[in-house]
N, C-alpha and C positions, 0 to 999 in steps of 0.2 A: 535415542536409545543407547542404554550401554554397552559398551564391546563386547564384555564378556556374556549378555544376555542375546547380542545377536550371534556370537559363536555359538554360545549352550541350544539355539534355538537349532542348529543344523540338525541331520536326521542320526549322524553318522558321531557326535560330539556329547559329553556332558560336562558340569563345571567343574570335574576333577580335570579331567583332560585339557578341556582350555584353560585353567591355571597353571596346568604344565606347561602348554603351549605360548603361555605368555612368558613364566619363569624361564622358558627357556630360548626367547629370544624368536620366535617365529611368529610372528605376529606383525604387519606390516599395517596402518592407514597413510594414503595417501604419498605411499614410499618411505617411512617414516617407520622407526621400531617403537610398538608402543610394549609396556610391559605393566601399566595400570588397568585393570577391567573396569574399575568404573570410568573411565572417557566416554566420553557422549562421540558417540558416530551418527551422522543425519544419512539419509536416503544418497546424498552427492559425494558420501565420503567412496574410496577405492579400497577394499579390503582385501587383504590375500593372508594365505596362512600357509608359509613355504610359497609354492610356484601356483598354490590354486587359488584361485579368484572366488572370496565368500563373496563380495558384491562389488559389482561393478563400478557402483557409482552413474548416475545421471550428470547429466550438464545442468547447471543450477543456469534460469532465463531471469532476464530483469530486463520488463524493456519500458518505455517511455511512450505516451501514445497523446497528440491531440486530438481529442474526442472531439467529432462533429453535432450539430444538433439533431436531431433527430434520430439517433442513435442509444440504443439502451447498453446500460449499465449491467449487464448477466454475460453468463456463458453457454446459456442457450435460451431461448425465447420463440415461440410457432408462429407469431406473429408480427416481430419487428426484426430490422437489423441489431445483431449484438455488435459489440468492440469487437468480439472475440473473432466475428466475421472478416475485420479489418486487419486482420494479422496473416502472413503468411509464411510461419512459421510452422517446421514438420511437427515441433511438439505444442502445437499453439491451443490444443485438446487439454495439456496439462495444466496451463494458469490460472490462476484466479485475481481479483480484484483488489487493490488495497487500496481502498477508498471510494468510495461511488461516486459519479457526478448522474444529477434527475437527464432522464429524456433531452429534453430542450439546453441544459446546461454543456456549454463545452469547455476547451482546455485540456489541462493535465490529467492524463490518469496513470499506474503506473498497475501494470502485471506483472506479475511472476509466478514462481512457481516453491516459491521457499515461506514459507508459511513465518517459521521466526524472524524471517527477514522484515516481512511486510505488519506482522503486529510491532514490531518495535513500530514503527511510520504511521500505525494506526491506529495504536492504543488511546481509549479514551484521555487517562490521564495523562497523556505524552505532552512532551511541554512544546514539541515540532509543531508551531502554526502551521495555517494552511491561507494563502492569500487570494483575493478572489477581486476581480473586477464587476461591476455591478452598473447596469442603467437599469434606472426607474419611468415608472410615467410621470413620476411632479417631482417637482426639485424637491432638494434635500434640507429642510427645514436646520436651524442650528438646535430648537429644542429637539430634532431627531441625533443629531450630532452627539447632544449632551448624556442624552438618555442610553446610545449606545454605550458611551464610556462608562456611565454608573454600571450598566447589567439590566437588563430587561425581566419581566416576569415572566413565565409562561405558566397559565392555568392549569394546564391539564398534566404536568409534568411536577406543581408545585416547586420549580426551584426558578431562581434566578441565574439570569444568563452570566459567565464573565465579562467581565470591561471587553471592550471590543474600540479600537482608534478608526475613526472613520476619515481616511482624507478623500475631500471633495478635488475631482479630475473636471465636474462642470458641475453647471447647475443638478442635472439629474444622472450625475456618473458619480463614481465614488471606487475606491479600491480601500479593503477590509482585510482583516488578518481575525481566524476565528482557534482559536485554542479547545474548542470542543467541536460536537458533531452531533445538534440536536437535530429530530427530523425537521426539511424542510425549515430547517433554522433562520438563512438569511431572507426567506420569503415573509416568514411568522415575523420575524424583527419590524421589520416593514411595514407588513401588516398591521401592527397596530398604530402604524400612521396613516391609514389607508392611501397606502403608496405602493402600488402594484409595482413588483420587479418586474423587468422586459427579458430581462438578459443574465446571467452569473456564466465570466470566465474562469478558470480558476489558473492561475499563474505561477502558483508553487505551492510546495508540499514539504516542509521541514528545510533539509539544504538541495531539493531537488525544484531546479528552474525550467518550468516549458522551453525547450527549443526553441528557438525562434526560426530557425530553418523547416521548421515540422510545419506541412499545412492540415488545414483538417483533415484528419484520416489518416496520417502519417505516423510511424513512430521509426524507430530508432534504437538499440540496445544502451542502455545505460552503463560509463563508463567506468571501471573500477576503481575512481576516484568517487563516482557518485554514488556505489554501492557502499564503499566503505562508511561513508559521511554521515549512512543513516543509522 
């Protein structure tokens, strides 16, 4: 939101007022003297105008999580364990998800609570891979190899997939890197080699690496190196 539309919004202010109050130097984000109203202020910025506090500001969360199997991908659910259960965090009420992994799938997932943080990380066209460990039931054929790299069809979507590099870790393991996010995409891929997936870990998300100290269930705050990165 803009500055001077969340000052105008107070009950007590209009946008003559807070122009003055910007022209004249009383205006703080963050400690900081701002004197442009169009600055964008989010929900975590600190606002005051003189000695009074227009908003607080929140603690902006980012945290890092290995998702176990069995465990759903929601913030609330009547019937299964969420992630969200897995947190024990006082505002662990405020996050959402950015990026889903299926029920059965584990590895990385990442919450927060800052919403343009996580679409830049999750936007469709975003050019951040996503890399994924994968066992199958039958080995991995070279014409499945080959086929990933041209792009796959899927019917009901009418489009072809991107190239996709697939390196083989064993006969029926493989680790992937997927630049998009169709439903149930690395299962469907497979699928039309009638090659049931067993397993998908997923081991990273743009410049964000699964812990490796994290065990399933585990997470951990992501550090302000890893915030910034995305």
């Amino acid at each position: 939101m803009r500055l001077d539309r969340l000052l105008a919004n107070q009950p007590d202010l209009n946008r003559r007022q807070v122009r003055q109050l910007l022209a004249a130097r009383q205006v703080t984000v963050n400690g900081q003297t701002l004197v442009c109203g169009e600055a964008e202020v989010s929900a975590f910025d600190h606002v005051r105008v003189d000695e009074r506090v227009i908003q607080a500001g929140k603690p902006a969360l980012y945290l890092m999580l290995n998702k176990p199997a069995g465990c759903v991908s929601a913030t609330r659910d009547p019937d299964h364990r969420t992630v969200i259960d897995l947190i024990d965090h006082a505002d662990k009420n405020d996050l959402h998800i950015a990026g889903r992994l299926d029920g059965n799938s584990t590895g990385l997932l990442v919450l927060t609570n800052d919403g343009q943080w996580s679409r830049r990380l999750t936007l469709p066209g975003s050019v951040l891979g996503k890399t994924y460990r994968v066992e199958t039931a039958h080995d991995i054929t070279q014409a499945c190899i080959e086929a990933f790299a041209a792009g796959l069809y899927f019917r009901f979507e009418n489009l072809t997939t991107r190239p996709v590099a697939l390196e083989l870790l064993g006969p029926r393991e493989a680790r992937l890197t997927l630049h998009e996010g169709r439903y149930h995409q690395i299962k469907r891929m497979f699928g039309q080699f009638r090659n049931p997936v067993l397993a998908i870990h997923r081991e990273r998300m743009g410049p964000l690496t699964l812990d490796p100290s994290l065990g399933p269930g585990k997470h951990r705050p992501l550090t302000a190196a890893e915030i910034a990165a995305v």
